[in-house]
C-alpha positions, 0 to 999 in steps of 0.5 A, spaced: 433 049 664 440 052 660 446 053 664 447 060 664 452 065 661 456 068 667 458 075 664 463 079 669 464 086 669 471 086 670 473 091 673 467 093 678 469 086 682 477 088 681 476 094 685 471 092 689 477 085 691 483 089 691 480 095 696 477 089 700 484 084 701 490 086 704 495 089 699 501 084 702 498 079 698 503 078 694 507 073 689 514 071 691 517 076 687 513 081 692 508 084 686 501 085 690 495 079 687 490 080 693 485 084 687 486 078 682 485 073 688 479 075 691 475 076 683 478 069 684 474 067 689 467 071 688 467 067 681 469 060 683 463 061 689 459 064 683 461 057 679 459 053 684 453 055 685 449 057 679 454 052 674 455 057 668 455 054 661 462 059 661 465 064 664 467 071 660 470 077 664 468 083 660 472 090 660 471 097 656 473 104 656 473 108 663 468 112 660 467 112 653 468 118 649 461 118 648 458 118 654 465 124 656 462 129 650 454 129 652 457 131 660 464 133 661 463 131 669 462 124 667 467 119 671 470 126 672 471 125 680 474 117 679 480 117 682 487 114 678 487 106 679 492 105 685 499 103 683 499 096 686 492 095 681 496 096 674 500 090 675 495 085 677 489 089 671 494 088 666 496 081 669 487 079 669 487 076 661 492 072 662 490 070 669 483 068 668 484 065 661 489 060 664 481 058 668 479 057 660 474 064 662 474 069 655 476 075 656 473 081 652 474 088 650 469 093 649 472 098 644 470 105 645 466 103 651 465 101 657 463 093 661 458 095 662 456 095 655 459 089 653 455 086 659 448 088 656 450 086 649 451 079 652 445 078 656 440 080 649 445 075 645 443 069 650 436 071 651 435 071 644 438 064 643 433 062 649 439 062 655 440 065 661 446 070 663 448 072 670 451 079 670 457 079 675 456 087 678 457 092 683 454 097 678 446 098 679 446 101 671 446 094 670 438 092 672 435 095 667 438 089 664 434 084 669 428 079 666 425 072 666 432 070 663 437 075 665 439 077 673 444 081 676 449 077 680 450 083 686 457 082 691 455 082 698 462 082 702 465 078 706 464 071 704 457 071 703 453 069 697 452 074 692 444 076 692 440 074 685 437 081 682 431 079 679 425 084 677 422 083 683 428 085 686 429 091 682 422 093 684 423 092 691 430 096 691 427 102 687 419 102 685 420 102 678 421 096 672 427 094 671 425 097 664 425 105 668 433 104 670 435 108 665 430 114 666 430 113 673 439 115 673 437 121 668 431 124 674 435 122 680 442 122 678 448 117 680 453 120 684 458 114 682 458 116 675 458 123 676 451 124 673 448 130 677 441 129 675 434 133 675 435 139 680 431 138 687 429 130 684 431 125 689 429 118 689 423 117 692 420 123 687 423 120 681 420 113 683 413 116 684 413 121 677 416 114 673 410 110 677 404 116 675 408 118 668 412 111 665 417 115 662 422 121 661 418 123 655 412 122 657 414 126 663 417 132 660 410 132 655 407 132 661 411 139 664 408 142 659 400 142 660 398 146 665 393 141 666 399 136 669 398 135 676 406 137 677 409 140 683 411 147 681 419 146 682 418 139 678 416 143 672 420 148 672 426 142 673 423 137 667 421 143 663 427 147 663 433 141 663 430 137 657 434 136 653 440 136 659 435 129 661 435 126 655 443 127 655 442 123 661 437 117 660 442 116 653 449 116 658 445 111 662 443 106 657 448 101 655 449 101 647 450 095 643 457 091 642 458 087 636 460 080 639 458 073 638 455 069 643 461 064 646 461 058 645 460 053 652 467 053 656 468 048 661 473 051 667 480 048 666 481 046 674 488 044 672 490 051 668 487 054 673 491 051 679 499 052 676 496 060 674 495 061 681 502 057 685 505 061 679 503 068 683 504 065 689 497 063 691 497 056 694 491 056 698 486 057 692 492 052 688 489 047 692 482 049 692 483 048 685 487 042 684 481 039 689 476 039 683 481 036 678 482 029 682 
């Protein structure tokens, strides 16, 4: 079986560690690392385990125009990056390239993006990819060769999203994702969804129908066996859901696949005494002797 590509969606774990580490963690100089130390050690826990062919750290637009302009709520909500996040954001590439890890850019889109892009080329190059994400839009990626790698908290290991589990978190294919978010909305992304469609009625209507647009035909034959309020939903927001279902799939970057890049240890260890981080220092000098 080929190692696979880890693909992490940089600034889902950059948030996620700088909210879950005190922010008195601190180079000599006193600027705040407790984001960049804790993505540190979800991925190195990430390393050890699953012995990724390479590491590539993916970053993107907060919301791409596209995405803004087909809904002016979308990521609308999203607060300002904290003061004691921008250094260590701006400071990321240079950290983690020390660690030999690739650092991408999505241009005029999001991670998330970049994210899937990688998974199709590694498939298609008959490898495997992990995806690092705390972002559920991301199982609509998950196959045979292609899981989500989703954080737990604490020190535990992150739970191997495959389609099984896609089907045991929501009732759909992981293929539905996209028509899933349309039908019930996504609070985090400021997607509102289909009026007075939750969750379990979006599952059922995607087991019975497949589709968004087999749903939508559907609310247009009196012959359907809909829920008057449902009808009314899908037959009078059409083109509203469509807009949602676009918002919701990932769109394609032009990158090529990376190459194999083993973790440099040693680079790693001098990055992380330079910023003050002498514990981790050690657990990477570890693997160097």
């Amino acid at each position: 079986m080929p190692r696979p590509l880890l693909a992490v969606d940089a600034p889902s774990l950059l948030y996620r560690a700088f909210h879950a580490l005190p922010r008195t963690i601190t180079t000599p100089e006193g600027t705040p690392v407790n984001a960049l130390l804790g993505v540190s050690n979800l991925l190195l826990q990430a390393v050890e385990l699953h012995d990724p062919r390479a590491v590539v750290l993916c970053f993107g637009e907060e919301a791409a125009p596209y995405r803004v302009e087909l809904y002016a709520g979308y990521h609308a909500d999203r607060p300002e990056m904290p003061e004691e996040l921008v250094p260590q954001w701006e400071d990321a590439p240079a950290y983690f390239g020390a660690f030999n890890w690739s650092i991408l850019h999505a241009p005029a889109l999001e991670a998330d993006d970049l994210l899937g892009s990688l998974a199709q080329l590694e498939t298609q190059a008959r490898g495997r990819a992990l995806l690092y994400t705390g972002d559920r839009d991301m199982f609509q990626c998950v196959g045979d060769d292609v899981a989500v790698l989703w954080p737990v908290g604490a020190k535990g290991e992150p739970e191997v999203i495959g389609p099984a589990e896609v089907r045991a978190r929501y009732g759909i294919e992981p293929a539905q994702v996209p028509d899933f978010i349309a039908l019930r909305g996504d609070p985090s992304d400021g997607i509102p969804g289909a009026k007075g469609i939750g969750e379990k009625t979006a599952r059922d209507l995607l087991r019975d129908h497949g589709t968004l647009d087999d749903l939508i035909a559907a609310a247009s034959s009196p012959r359907a066996d809909l829920r008057p309020r449902v009808r009314a939903a899908l037959a009078d927001d059409a083109r509203t859901l469509r807009d949602y279902r676009d918002m919701a799939t990932l769109r394609p970057v032009d990158v090529p696949r990376p190459p194999d890049a083993p973790t440099d240890w040693a680079g790693a260890a001098v990055a992380a005494r330079e910023r003050g981080m002498n514990r981790l220092a050690e657990r990477l000098e570890a693997h160097v002797r």
